[in-house]
TORVORO-263618 format. One record per residue (C-alpha): residue number from 1; residue in three letters; x, y, z. Coordinates in steps of 0.05 Angstrom, whole numbers, plus 5000, padded with zeros to 4 digits. Each point is the difference from the previous one (the first is absolute). Layout:
BEGIN
{pt NUM 'ALA' {X Y Z}},
...
end
This chain:
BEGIN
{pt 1 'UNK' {6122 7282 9433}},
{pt 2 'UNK' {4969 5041 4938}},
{pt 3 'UNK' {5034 5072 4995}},
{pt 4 'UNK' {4970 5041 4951}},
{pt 5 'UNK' {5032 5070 5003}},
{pt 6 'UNK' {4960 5048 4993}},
{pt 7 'UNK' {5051 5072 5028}},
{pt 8 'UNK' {5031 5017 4936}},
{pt 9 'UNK' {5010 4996 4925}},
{pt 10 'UNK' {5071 5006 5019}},
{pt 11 'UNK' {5004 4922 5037}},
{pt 12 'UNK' {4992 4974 4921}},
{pt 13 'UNK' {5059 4959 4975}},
{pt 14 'UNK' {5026 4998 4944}},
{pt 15 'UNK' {4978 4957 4941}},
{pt 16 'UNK' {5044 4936 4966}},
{pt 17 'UNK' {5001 5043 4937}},
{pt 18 'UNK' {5038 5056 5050}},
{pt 19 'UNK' {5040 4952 5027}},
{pt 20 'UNK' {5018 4967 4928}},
{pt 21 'UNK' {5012 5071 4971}},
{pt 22 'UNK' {5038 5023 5059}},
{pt 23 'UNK' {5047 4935 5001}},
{pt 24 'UNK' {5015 5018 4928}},
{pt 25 'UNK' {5001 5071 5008}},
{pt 26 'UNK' {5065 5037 4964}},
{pt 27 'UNK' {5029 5057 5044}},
{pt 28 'UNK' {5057 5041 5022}},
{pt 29 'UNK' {5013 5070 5041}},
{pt 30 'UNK' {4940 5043 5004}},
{pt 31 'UNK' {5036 5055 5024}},
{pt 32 'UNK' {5042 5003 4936}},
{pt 33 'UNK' {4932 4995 4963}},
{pt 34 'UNK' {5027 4935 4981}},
{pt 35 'UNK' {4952 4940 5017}},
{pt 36 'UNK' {4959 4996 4939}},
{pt 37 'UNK' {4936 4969 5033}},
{pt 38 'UNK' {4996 5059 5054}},
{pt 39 'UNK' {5002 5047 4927}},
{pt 40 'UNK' {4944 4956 4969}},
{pt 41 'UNK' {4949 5008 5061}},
{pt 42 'UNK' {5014 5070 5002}},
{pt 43 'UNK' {4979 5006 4929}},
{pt 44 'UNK' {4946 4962 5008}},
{pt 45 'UNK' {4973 5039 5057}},
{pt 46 'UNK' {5013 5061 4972}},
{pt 47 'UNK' {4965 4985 4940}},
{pt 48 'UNK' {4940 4958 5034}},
{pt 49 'UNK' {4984 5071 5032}},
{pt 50 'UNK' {5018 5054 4949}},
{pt 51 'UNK' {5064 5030 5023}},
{pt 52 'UNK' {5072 4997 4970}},
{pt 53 'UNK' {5043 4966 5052}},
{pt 54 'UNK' {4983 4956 5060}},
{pt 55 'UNK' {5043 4987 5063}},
{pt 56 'UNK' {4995 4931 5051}},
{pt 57 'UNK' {5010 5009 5069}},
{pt 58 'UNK' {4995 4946 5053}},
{pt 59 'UNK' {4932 5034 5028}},
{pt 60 'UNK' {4937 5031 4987}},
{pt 61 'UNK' {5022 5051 5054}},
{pt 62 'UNK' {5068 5006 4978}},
{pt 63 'UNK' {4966 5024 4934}},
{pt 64 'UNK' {4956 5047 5028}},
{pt 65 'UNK' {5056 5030 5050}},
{pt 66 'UNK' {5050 5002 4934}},
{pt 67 'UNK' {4933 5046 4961}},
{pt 68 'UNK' {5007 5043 5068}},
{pt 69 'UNK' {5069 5016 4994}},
{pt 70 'UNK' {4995 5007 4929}},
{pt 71 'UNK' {4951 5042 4991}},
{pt 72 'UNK' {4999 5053 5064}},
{pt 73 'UNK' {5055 5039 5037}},
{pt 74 'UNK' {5013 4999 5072}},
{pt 75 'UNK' {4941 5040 5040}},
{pt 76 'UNK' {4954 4999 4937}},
{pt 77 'UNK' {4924 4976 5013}},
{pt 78 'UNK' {4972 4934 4977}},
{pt 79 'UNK' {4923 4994 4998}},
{pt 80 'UNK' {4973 4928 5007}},
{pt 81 'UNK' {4944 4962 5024}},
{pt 82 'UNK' {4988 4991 5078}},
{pt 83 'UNK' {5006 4923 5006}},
{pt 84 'UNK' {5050 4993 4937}},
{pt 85 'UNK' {5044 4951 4997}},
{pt 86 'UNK' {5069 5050 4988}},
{pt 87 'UNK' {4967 5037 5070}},
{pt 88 'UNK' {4967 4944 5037}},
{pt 89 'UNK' {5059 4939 4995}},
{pt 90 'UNK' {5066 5029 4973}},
{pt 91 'UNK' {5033 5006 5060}},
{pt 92 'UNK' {4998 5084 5001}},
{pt 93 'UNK' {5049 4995 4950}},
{pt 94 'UNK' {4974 5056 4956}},
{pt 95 'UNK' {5018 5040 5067}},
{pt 96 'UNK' {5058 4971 5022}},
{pt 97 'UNK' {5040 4981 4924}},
{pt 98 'UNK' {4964 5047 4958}},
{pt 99 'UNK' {4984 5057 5049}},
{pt 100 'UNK' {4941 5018 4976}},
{pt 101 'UNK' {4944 5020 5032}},
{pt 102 'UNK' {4927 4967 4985}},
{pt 103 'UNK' {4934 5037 4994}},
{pt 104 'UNK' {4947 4944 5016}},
{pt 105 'UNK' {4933 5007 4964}},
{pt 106 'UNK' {4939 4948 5028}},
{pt 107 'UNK' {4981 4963 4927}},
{pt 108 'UNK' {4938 4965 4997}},
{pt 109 'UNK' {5019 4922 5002}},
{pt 110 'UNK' {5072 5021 4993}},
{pt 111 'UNK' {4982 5042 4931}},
{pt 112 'UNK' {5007 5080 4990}},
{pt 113 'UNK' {4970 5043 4955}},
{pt 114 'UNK' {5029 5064 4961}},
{pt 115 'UNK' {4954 5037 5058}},
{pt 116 'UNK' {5026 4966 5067}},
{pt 117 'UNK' {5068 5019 4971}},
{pt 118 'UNK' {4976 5068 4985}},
{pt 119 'UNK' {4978 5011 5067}},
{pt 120 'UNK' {5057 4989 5035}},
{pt 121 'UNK' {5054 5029 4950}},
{pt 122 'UNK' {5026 5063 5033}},
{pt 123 'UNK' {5019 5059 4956}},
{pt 124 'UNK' {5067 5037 5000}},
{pt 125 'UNK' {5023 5027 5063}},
{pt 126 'UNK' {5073 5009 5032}},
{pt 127 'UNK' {4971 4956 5062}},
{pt 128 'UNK' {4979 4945 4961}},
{pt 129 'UNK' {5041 4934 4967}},
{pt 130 'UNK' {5001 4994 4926}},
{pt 131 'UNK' {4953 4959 4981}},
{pt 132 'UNK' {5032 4951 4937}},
{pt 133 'UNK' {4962 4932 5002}},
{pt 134 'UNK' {4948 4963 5000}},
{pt 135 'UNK' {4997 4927 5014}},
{pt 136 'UNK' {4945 4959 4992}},
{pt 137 'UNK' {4988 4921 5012}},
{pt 138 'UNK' {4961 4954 4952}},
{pt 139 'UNK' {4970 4958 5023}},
{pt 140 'UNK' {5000 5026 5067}},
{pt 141 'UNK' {5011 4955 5050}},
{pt 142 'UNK' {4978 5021 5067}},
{pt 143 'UNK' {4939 5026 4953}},
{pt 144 'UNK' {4982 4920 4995}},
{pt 145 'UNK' {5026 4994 4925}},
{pt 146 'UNK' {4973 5063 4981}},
{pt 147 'UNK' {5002 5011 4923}},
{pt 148 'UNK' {5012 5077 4966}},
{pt 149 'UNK' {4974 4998 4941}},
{pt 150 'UNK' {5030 5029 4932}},
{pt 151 'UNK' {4948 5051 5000}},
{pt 152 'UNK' {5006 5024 5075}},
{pt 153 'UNK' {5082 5001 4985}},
{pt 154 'UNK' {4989 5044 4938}},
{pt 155 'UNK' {4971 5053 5041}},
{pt 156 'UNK' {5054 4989 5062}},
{pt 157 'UNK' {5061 5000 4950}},
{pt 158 'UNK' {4959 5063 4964}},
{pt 159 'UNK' {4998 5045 5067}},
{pt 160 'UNK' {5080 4977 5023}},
{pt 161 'UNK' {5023 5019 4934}},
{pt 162 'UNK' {4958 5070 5009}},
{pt 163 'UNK' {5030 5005 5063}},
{pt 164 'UNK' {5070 4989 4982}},
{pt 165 'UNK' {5003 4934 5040}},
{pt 166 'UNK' {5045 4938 4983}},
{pt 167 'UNK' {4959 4931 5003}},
{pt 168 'UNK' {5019 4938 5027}},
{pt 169 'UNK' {4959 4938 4996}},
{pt 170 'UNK' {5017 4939 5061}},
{pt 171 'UNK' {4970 4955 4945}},
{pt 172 'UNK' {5020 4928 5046}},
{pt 173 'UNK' {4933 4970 4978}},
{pt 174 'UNK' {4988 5044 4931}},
{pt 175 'UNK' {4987 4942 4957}},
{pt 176 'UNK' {4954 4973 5051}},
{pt 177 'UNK' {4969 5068 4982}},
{pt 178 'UNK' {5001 4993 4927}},
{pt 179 'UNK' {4968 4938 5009}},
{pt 180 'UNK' {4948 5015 5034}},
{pt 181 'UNK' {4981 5071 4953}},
{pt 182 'UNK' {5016 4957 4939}},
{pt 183 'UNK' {5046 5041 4973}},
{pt 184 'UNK' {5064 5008 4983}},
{pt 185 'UNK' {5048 5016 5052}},
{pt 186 'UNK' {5030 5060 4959}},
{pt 187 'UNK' {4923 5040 5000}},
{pt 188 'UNK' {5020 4998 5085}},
{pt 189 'UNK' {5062 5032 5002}},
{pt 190 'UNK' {4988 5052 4940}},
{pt 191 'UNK' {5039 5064 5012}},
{pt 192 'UNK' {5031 4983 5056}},
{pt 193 'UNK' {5082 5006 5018}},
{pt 194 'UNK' {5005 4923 5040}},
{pt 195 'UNK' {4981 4941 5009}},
{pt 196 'UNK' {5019 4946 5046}},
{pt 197 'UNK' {4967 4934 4998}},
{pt 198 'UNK' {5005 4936 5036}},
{pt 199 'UNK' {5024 4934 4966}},
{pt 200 'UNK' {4996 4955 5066}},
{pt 201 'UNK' {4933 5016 5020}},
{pt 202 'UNK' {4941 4974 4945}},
{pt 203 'UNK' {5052 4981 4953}},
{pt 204 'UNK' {5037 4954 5045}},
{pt 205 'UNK' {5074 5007 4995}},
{pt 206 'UNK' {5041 4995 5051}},
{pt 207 'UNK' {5022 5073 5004}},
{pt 208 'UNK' {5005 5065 4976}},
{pt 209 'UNK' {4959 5065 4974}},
{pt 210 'UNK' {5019 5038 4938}},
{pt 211 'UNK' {5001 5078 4997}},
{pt 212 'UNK' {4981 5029 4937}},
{pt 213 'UNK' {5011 5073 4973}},
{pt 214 'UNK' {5028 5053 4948}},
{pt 215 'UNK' {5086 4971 4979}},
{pt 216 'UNK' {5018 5061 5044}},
{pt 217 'UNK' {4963 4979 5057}},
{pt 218 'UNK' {5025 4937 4997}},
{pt 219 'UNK' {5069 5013 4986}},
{pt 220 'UNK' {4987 5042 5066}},
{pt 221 'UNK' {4964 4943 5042}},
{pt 222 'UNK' {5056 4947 4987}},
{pt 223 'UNK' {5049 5061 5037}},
{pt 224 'UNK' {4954 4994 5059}},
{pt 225 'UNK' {4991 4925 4999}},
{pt 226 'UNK' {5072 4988 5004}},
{pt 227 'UNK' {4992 5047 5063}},
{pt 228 'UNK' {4951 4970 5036}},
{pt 229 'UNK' {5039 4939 4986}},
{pt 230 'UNK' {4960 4961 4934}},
{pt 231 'UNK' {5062 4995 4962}},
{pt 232 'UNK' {4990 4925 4980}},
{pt 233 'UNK' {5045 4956 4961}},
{pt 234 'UNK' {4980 4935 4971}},
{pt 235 'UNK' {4933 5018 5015}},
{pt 236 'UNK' {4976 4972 4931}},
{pt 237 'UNK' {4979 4938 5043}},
{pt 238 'UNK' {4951 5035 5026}},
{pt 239 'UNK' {4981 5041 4940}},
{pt 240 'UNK' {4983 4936 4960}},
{pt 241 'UNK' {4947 4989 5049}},
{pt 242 'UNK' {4964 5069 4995}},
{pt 243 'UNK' {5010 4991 4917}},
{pt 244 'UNK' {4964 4937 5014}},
{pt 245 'UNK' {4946 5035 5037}},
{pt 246 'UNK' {4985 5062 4960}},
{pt 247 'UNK' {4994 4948 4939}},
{pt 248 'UNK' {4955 4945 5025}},
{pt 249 'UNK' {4968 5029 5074}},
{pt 250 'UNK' {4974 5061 4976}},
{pt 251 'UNK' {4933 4974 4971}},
{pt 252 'UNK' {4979 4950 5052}},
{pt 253 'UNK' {4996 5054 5060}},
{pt 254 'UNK' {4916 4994 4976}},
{pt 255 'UNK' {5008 4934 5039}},
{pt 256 'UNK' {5020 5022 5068}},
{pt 257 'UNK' {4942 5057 4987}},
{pt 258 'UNK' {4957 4950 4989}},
{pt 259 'UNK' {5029 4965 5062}},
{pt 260 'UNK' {4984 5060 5034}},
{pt 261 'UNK' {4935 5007 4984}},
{pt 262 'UNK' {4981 4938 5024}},
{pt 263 'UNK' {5032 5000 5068}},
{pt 264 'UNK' {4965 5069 5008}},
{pt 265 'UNK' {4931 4971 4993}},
{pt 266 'UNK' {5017 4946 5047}},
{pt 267 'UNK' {5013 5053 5053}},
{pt 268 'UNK' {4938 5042 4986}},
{pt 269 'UNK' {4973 4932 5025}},
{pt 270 'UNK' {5031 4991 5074}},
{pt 271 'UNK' {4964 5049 5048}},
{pt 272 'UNK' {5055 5020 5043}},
{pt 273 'UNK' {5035 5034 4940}},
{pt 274 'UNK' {4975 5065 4958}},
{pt 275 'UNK' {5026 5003 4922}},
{pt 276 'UNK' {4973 5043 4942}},
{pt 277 'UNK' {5019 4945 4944}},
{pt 278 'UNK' {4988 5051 4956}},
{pt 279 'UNK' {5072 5037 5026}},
{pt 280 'UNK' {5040 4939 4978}},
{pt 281 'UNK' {5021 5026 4931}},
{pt 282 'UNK' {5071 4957 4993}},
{pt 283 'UNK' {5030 4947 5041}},
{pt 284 'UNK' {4984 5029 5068}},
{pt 285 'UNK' {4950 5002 5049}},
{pt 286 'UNK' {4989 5037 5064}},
{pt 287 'UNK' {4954 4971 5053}},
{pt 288 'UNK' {4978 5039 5065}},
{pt 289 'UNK' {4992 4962 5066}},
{pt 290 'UNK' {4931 5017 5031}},
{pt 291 'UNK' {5018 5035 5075}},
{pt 292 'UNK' {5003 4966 5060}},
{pt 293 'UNK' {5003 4920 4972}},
{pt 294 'UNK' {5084 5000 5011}},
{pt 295 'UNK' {5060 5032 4975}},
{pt 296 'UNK' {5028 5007 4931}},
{pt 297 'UNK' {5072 4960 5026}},
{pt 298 'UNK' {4943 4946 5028}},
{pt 299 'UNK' {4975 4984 4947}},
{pt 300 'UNK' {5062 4999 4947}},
{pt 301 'UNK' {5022 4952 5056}},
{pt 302 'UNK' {4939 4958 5005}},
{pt 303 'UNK' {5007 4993 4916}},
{pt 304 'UNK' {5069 4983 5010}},
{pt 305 'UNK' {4988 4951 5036}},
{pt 306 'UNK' {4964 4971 4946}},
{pt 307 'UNK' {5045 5008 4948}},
{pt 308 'UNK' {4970 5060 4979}},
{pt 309 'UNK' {5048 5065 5001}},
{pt 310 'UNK' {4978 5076 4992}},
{pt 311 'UNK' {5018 5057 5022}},
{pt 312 'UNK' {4973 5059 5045}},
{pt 313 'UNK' {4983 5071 4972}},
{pt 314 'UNK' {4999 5032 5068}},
{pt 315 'UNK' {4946 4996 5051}},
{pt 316 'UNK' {4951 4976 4964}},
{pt 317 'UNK' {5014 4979 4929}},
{pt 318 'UNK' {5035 4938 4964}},
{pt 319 'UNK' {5031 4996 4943}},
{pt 320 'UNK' {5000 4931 4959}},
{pt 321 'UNK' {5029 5004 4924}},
{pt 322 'UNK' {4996 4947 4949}},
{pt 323 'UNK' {5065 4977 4953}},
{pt 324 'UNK' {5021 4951 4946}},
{pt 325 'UNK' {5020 4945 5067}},
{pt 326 'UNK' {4921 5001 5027}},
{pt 327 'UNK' {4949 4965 4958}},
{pt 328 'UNK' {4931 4996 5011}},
{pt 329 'UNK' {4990 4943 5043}},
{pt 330 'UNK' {5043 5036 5040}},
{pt 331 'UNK' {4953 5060 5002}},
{pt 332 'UNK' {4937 4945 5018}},
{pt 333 'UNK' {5052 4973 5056}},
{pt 334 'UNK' {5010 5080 5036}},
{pt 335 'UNK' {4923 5004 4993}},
{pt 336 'UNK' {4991 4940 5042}},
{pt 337 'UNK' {5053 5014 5047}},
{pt 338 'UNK' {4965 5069 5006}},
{pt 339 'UNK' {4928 4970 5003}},
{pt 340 'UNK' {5015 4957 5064}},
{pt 341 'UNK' {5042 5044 5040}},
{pt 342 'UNK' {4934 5050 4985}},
{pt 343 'UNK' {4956 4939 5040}},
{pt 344 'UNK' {5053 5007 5066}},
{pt 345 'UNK' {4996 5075 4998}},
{pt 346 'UNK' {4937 5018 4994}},
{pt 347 'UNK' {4955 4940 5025}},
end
């Protein structure tokens, strides 16, 4: 039967230039600094984003939990968006590794402004946590793909430096947000202290993320990654691959937009889902169930059994994101699949 996969950027494989480059990759001991195509990405990185040194870790959440420790002490206050990915799917561990405690502020779509911040930054008082960070996600994804803009960041990064706030950026789909601004990725993370990005999302490697900051944060960071256990070794394998995909995947994210696009048109089409096509800014799309025709787990389990996977958002929402590995046929096939099960349901 047909699969088309449809739950995450993150089910891509890699490409036969990523397997040719990781086959030939050179390497050695990454904990002695010593596996010279872990070095080269890091550069790379580092320089694809504006900052002076770069970090891999094994995982967009290992990178964002390594910016936690690194930036903020024990019982300090980290203000982030509601549904953010460091707060919504990180296992507490800004609580529980970090200690920190988080001050949640509802974005619109995932996004703040310099005034939702505002509003909920408290001002100096013996009762209250120190307040040292700001993270913010872009794209957001629990915001649908959300994009923040250069122009909306300038302001943010503006009013945290004002307020004597570090910034952190969960950048795991950042190019995806470049992409879709048309700009470069630097004009996104202008000003701010860190970056971590994802290279086996969009850009289809295997694994890994890549934390970006200041040479002293870094040198910092790679303390705490050995801690939390990200001290690799020949890890240059793996490297190869993300060198791969910073070089050659970067450009063709416009595809899956495009991708995305189009499978959120088809949807505005079937009548027992709602969509506002006009949300989908990147690669993914958010559909709503209308009430009472079944169940969010029904129906990613009637599409499965078609072939067709997804995932649920909740009660009432589904999440479907397109990738290098789904094509457009494929997109024509999940409209189908979508388009009878709508004549069972509501006929």
């Amino acid at each position: 039967m047909r699969t088309v996969d449809l739950r995450s950027d993150t089910v891509t494989v890699p490409t036969p230039e990523m397997r040719e480059a990781m086959y030939q990759a050179e390497v050695g001991d990454d904990v002695y600094g010593e596996d010279p195509t872990v070095n080269r990405l890091e550069e790379l990185a580092a320089a694809k984003l504006g900052f002076a040194a770069g970090l891999f870790v094994a995982s967009g959440t290992m990178g964002n939990l390594v910016a936690l420790l690194t930036h903020t002490q024990k019982g300090d206050e980290v203000l982030l968006e509601a549904e953010s990915h460091i707060y919504y799917y990180e296992v507490g561990g800004m609580a529980a590794l970090a200690g920190v405690q988080p001050c949640t502020i509802r974005g619109v779509r995932g996004k703040l402004t310099a005034e939702l911040i505002k509003n909920h930054l408290r001002p100096a008082n013996i009762h209250f946590p120190n307040p040292s960070l700001l993270c913010l996600e872009n794209t957001h994804n629990r915001g649908g793909g959300s994009v923040t803009t250069p122009q909306e960041m300038e302001k943010i990064v503006q009013f945290a430096r004002e307020s004597g706030l570090h910034i952190h950026v969960d950048g795991a789909r950042i190019f995806n947000a470049a992409v879709a601004c048309g700009c470069d990725v630097k004009e996104l993370v202008k000003g701010v202290d860190s970056v971590q990005f994802c290279l086996s999302k969009g850009l289809g490697a295997p694994m890994g993320s890549v934390l970006v900051g200041s040479r002293e944060f870094i040198a910092k960071a790679r303390k705490w990654r050995k801690m939390v256990g990200g001290g690799f070794r020949q890890i240059g394998l793996m490297a190869a691959a993300g060198i791969v995909a910073l070089e050659k995947m970067v450009d063709r994210l416009a595809e899956d937009h495009e991708k995305a696009q189009k499978l959120a048109a088809g949807i505005a089409e079937i009548p027992y889902l709602n969509i506002n096509a006009e949300d989908v800014e990147t690669n993914i799309v958010v559909a709503h169930l209308k009430p009472g025709v079944m169940t969010v787990s029904e129906f990613i389990g009637r599409l499965n059994e078609n072939g067709v996977k997804a995932n649920g958002y909740g009660a009432e929402r589904i999440r479907f994101v397109t990738h290098k590995d789904v094509n457009n046929d494929d997109i024509d096939y999940a409209l189908r699949v979508m388009s009878k099960l709508a004549q069972r349901v509501m006929f």
